[in-house]
SEFI-622346 format. One record per residue: x, y, z of N, C-alpha, C in turn. Coordinates in pm, whole numbers, padded with zeros to 5 digits, always signed. Last residue first. Layout:
<recs>
XYZXYZXYZ/...
</recs>
This chain:
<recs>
-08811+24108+04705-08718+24170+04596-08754+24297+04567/-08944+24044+04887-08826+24099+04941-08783+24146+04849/-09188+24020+04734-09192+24110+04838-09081+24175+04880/-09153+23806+04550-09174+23948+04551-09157+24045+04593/-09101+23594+04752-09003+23601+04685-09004+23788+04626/-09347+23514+04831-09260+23593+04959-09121+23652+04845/-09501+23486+04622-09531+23642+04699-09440+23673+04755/-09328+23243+04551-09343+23389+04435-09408+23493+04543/-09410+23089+04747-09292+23128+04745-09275+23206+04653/-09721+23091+04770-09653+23098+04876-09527+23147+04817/-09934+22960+04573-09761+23109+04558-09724+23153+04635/-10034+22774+04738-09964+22748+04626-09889+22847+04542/-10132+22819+04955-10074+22665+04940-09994+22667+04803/-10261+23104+04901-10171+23075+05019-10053+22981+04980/-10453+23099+04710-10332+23161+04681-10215+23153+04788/-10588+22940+04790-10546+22895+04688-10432+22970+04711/-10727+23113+05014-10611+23001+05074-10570+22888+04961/-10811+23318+04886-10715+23328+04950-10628+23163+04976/-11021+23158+04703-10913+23225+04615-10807+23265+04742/-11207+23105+04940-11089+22961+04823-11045+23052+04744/-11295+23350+04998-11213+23262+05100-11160+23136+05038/-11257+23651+04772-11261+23533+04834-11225+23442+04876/-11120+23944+04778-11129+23830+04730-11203+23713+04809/-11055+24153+05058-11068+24180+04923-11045+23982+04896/-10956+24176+05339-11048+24128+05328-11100+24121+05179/-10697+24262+05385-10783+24372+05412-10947+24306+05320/-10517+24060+05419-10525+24111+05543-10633+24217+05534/-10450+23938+05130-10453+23836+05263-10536+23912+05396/-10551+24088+04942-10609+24018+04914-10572+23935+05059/-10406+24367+05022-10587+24375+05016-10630+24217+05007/-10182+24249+05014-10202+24285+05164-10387+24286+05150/-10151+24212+04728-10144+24104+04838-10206+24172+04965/-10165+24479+04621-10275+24408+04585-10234+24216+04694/-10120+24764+04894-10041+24676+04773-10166+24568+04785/-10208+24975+04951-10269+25000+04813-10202+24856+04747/-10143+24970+05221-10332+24924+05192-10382+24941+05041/-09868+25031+05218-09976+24846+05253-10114+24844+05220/-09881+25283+05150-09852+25165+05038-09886+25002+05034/-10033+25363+05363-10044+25398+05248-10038+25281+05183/-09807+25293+05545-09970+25257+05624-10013+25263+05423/-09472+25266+05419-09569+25360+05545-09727+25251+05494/-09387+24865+05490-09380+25019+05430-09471+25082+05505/-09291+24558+05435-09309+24650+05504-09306+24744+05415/-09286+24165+05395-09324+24297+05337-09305+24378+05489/-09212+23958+05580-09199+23970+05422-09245+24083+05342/-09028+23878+05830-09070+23994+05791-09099+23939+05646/-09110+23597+06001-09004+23651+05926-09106+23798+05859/-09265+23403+06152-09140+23455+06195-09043+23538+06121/-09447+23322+05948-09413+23239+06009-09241+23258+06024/-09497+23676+05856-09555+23546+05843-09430+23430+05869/-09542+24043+05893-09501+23899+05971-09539+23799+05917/-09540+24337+05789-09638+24196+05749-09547+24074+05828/-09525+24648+05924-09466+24514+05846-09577+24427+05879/-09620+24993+05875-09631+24843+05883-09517+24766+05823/-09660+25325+05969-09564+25193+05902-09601+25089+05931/-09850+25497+06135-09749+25526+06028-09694+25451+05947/-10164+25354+06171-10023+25347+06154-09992+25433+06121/-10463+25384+06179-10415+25420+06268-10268+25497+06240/-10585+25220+05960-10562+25369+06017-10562+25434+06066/-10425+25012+06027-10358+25098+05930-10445+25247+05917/-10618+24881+06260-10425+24907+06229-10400+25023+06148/-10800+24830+06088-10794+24869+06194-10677+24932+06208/-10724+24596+05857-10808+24696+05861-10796+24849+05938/-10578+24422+05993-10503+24515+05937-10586+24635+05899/-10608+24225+06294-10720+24386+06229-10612+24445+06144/-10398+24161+06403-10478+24061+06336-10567+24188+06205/-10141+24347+06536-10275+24368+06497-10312+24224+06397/-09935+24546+06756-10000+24383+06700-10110+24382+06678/-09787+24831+06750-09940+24785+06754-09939+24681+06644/-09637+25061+06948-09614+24935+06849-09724+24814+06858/-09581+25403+06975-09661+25261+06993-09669+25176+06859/-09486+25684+07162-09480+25597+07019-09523+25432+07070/-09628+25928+07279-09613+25801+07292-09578+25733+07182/-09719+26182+07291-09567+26192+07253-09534+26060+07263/-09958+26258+07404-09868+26228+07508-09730+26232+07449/-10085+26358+07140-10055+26414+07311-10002+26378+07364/-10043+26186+06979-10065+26281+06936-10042+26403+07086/-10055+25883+07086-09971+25917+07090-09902+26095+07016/-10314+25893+07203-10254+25917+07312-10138+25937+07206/-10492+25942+06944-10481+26060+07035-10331+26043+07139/-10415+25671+06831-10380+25760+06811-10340+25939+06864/-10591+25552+07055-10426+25496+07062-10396+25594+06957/-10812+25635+07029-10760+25672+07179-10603+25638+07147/-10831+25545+06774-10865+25685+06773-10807+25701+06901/-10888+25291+06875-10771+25302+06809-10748+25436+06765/-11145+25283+07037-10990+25289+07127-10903+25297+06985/-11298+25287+06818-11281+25422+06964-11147+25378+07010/-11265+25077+06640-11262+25196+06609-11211+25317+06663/-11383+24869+06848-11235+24932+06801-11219+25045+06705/-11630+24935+06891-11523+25007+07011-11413+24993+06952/-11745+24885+06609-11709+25100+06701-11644+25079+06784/-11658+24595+06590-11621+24694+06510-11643+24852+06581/-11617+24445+06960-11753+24514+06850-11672+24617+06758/-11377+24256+06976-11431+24362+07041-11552+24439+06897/-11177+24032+06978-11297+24027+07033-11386+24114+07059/-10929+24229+07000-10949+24129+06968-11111+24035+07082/-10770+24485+06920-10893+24444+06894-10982+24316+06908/-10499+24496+06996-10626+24546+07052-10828+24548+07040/-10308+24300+07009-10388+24306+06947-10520+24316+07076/-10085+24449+07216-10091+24314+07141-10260+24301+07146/-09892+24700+07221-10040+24637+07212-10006+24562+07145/-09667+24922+07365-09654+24808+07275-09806+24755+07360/-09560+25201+07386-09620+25137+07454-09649+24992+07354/-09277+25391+07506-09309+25319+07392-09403+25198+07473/-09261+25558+07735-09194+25617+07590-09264+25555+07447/-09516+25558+07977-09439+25526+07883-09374+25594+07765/-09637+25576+08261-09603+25701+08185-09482+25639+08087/-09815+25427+08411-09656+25387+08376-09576+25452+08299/-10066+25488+08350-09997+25547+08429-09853+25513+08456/-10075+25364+08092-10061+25481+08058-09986+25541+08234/-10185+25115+08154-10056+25114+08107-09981+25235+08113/-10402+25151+08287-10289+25111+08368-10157+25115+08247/-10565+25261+08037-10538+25319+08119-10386+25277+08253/-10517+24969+07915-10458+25092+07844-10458+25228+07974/-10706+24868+08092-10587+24840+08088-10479+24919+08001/-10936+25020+08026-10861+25001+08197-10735+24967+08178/-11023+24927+07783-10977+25051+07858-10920+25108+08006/-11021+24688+07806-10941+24689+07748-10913+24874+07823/-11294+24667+07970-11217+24602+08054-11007+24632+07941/-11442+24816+07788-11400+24890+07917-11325+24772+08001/-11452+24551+07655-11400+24693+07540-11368+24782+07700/-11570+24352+07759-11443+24353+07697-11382+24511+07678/-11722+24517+08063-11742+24473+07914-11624+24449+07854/-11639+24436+08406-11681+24546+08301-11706+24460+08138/-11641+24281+08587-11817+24302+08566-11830+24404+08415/-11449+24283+08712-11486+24153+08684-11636+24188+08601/-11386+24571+08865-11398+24516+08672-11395+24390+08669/-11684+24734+08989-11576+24557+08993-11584+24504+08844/-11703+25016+09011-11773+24914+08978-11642+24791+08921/-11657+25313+09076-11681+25215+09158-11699+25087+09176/-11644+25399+08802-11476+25409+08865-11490+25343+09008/-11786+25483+08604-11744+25298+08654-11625+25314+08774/-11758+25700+08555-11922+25646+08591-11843+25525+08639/-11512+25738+08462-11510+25783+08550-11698+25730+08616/-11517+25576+08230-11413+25476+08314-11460+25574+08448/-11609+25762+08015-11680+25639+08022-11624+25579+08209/-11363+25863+07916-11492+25932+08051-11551+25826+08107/-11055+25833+07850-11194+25725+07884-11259+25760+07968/-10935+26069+07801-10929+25962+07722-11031+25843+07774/-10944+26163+08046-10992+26216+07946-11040+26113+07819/-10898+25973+08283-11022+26027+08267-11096+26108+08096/-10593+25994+08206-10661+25896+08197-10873+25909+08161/-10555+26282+08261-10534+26209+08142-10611+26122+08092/-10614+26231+08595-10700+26380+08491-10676+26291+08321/-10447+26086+08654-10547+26032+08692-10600+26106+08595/-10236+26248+08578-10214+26131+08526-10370+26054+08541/-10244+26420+08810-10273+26459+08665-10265+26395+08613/-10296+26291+09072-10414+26358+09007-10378+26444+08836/-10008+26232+09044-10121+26139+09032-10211+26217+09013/-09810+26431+09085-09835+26368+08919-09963+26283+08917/-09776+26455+09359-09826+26563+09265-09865+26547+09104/-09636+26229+09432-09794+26256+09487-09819+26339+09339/-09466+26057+09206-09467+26140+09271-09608+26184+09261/-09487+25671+09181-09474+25799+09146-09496+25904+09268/-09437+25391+09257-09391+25524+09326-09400+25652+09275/-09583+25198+09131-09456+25273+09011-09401+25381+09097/-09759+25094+09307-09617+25012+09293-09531+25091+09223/-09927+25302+09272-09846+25251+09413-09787+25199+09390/-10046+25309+09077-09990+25410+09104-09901+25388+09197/-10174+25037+09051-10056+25120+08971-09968+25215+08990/-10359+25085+09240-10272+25028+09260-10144+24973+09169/-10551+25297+09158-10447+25325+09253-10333+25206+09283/-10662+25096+08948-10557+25207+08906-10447+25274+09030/-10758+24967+09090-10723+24891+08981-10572+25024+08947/-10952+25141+09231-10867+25067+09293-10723+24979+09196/-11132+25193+08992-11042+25278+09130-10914+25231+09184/-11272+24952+08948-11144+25040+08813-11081+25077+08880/-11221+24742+09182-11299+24841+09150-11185+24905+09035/-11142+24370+09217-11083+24536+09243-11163+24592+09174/-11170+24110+09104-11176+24165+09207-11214+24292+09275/-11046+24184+08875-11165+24149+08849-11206+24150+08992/-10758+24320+08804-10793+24246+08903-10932+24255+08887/-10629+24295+08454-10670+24365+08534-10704+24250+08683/-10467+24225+08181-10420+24243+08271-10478+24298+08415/-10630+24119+07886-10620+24195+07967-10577+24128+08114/-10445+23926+07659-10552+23865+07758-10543+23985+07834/-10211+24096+07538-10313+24040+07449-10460+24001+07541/-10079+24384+07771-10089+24182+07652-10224+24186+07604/-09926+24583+07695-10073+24620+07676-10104+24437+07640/-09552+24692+07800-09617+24610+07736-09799+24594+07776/-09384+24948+07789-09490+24932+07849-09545+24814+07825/-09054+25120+07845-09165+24992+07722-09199+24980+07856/-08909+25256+08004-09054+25306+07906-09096+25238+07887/-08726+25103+08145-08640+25241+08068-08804+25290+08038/-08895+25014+08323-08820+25149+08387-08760+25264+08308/-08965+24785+08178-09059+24911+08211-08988+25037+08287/-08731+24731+08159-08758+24745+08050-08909+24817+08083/-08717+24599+08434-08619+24677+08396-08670+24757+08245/-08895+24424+08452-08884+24526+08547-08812+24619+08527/-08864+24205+08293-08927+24367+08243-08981+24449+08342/-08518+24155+08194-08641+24142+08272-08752+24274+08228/-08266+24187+07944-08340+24234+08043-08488+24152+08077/-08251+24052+07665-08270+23947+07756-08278+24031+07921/-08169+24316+07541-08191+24173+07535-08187+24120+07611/-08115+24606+07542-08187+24554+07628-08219+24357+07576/-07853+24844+07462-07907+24677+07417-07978+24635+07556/-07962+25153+07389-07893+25092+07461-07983+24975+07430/-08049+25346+07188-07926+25318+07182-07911+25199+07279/-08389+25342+07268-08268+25487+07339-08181+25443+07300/-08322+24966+07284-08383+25122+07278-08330+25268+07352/-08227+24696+07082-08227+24872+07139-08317+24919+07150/-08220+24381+06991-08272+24524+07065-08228+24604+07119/-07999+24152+06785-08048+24239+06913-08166+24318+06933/-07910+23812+06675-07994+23923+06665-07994+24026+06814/-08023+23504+06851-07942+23557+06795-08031+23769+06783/-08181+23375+07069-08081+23350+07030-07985+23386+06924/-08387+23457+07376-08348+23517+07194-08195+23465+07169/-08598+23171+07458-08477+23317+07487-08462+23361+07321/-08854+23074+07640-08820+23149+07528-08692+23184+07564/-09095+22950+07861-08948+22901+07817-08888+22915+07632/-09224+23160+07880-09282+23026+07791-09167+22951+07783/-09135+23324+08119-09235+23271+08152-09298+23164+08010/-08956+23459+07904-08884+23352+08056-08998+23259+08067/-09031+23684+07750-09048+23544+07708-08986+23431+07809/-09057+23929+07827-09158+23838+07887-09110+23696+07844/-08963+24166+07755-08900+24095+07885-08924+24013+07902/-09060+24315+07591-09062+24377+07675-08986+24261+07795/-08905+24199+07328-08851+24361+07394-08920+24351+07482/-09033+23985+07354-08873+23924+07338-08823+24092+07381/-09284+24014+07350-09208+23986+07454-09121+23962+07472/-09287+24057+07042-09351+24200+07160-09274+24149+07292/-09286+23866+06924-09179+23938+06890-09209+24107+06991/-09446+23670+07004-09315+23632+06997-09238+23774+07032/-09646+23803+06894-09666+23809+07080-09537+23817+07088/-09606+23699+06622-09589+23872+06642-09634+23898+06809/-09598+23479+06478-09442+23554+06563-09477+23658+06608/-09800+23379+06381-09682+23420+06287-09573+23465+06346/-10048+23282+06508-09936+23185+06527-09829+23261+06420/-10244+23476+06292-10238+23345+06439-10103+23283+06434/-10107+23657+06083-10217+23611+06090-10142+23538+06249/-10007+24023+06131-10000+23907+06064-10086+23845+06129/-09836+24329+06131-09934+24252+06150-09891+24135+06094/-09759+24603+06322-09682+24453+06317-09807+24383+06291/-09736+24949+06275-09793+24823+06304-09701+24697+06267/-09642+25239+06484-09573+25107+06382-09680+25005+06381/-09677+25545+06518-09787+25436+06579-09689+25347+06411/-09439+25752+06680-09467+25687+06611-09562+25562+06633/-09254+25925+06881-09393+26000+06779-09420+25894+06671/-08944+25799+06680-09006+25892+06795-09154+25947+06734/-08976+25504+06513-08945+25597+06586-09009+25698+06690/-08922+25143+06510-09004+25244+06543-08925+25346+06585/-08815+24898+06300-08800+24980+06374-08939+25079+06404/-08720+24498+06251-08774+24639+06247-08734+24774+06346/-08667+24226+06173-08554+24366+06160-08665+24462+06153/-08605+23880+06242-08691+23977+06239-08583+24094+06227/-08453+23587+06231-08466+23710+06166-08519+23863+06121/-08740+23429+06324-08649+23394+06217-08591+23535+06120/-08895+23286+06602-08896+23427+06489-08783+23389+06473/-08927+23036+06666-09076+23136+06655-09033+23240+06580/-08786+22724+06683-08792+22898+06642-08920+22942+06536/-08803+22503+06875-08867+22544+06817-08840+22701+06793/-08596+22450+07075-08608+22332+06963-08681+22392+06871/-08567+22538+07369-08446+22507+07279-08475+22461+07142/-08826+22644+07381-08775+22436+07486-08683+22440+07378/-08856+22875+07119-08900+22816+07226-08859+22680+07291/-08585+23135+06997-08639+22971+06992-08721+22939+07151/-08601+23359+06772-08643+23371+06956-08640+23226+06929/-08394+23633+06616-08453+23548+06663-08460+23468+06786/-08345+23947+06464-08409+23888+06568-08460+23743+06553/-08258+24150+06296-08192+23980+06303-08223+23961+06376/-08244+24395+06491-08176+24374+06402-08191+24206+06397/-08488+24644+06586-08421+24520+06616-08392+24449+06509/-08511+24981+06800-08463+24883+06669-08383+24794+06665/-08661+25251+06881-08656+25095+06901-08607+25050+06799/-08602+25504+06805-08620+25495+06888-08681+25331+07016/-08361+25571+06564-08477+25455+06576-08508+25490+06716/-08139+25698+06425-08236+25800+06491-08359+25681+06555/-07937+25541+06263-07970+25564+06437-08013+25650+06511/-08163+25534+06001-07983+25567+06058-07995+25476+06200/-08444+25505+05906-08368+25605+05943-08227+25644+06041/-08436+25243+05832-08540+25342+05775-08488+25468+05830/-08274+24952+05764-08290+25071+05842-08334+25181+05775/-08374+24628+05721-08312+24746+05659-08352+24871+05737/
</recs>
């Protein structure tokens, strides 16, 4: 259902993705993000939500994925089944889940060699470099040191940094938190708010961490096995009494997965109604 017309600055209607022709991963998906906007997408392991990040940025070729029904837009225009050479050109940025860096390569280097493949213009690199620096000082002491060597949390900040010099519209994270000491996520989700408070970035943030996530978000949806079953602003997910009891840690671990096996179809039934 559409939250604001065709003002969306991403929006996907009836999205679904089947994997080796046989297996569908998402079933109908329909969300949106707008301009100046942190969206979350949460849900648990295996619910669709990588599914549903690489079906917009381009990626799903490499699992043998296509989207078989349903579209994407962004800016108005249908990007389905674009590459994401192309889909980083219009903005989407995709942040994967397994950091993206050369362990080899010095942060330095890591980054000039972002800079070099996106051709930017000379005169933008030392201010894009300046950005980056702000948002992770930390990265300028390391800026000699072989990120094979950095810590999860500065090996995530590098890569948010490479994402950033790709000077994006819409940056899409796939779960930023993952594996990372409760303060650094904390810090980088304060960095994923700042960037999109300054830069004007709207970001679409896969999150396991609903905790985390939401306060961050403007909006959430709830994903479970490929299908939207709840959404709303950040607020109303952290006051509804399912979301506290599946995603914000409230009740106990045989009262959740009682309540999983067996009102499975009264929650989902709730939700849409």
């Amino acid at each position: 259902m559409s939250r604001r017309g065709d003002s969306a600055l991403l929006k996907i209607e009836k999205l679904e993705v089947v994997y080796h022709n046989v297996s569908t991963a998402v079933q109908g998906v329909s969300l949106e993000v707008m301009e100046n906007e942190i969206v979350a997408l949460l849900g648990t392991n295996g619910a669709g939500k990588t599914t549903t990040l690489r079906a917009i940025s381009g990626f799903l070729g490499i699992d043998d994925a296509k989207i078989t029904d349903g579209f994407i837009e962004f800016k108005g225009h249908r990007i389905n089944g674009k590459p994401p050479s192309v889909t980083t050109k219009r903005g989407i940025v995709l942040v994967p889940e397994h950091d993206k860096v050369f362990d080899n390569m010095t942060v330095e280097e890591n980054l000039e060699l972002v800079i070099a493949s996106s051709n930017m213009d000379p005169k933008h690199k030392n201010e894009m470099t300046d950005v980056i620096y702000t948002y992770f000082p930390v990265l300028i002491k390391l800026r000699k040191r072989l990120a094979g060597y950095l810590s999860g949390g500065e090996r995530q900040m590098l890569t948010l940094s490479a994402a950033l010099l790709c000077r994006p519209g819409l940056l899409l994270v796939d779960e930023l938190s993952l594996g990372l000491a409760p303060i650094v996520v904390r810090d980088l989700m304060n960095v994923i708010k700042g960037i999109r408070d300054n830069q004007g970035v709207a970001i679409l943030l896969v999150e396991q961490n609903a905790v985390a996530a939401l306060e961050v978000a403007d909006y959430g949806y709830v994903i479970e096995s490929g299908r939207i079953v709840y959404s709303g602003d950040s607020e109303k997910l952290k006051s509804h009494d399912d979301i506290q009891e599946f995603y914000l840690g409230s009740g106990d671990s045989e009262s959740r997965k009682s309540y999983r096996n067996v009102k499975q179809y009264r929650r989902t039934r709730r939700w849409y109604g």
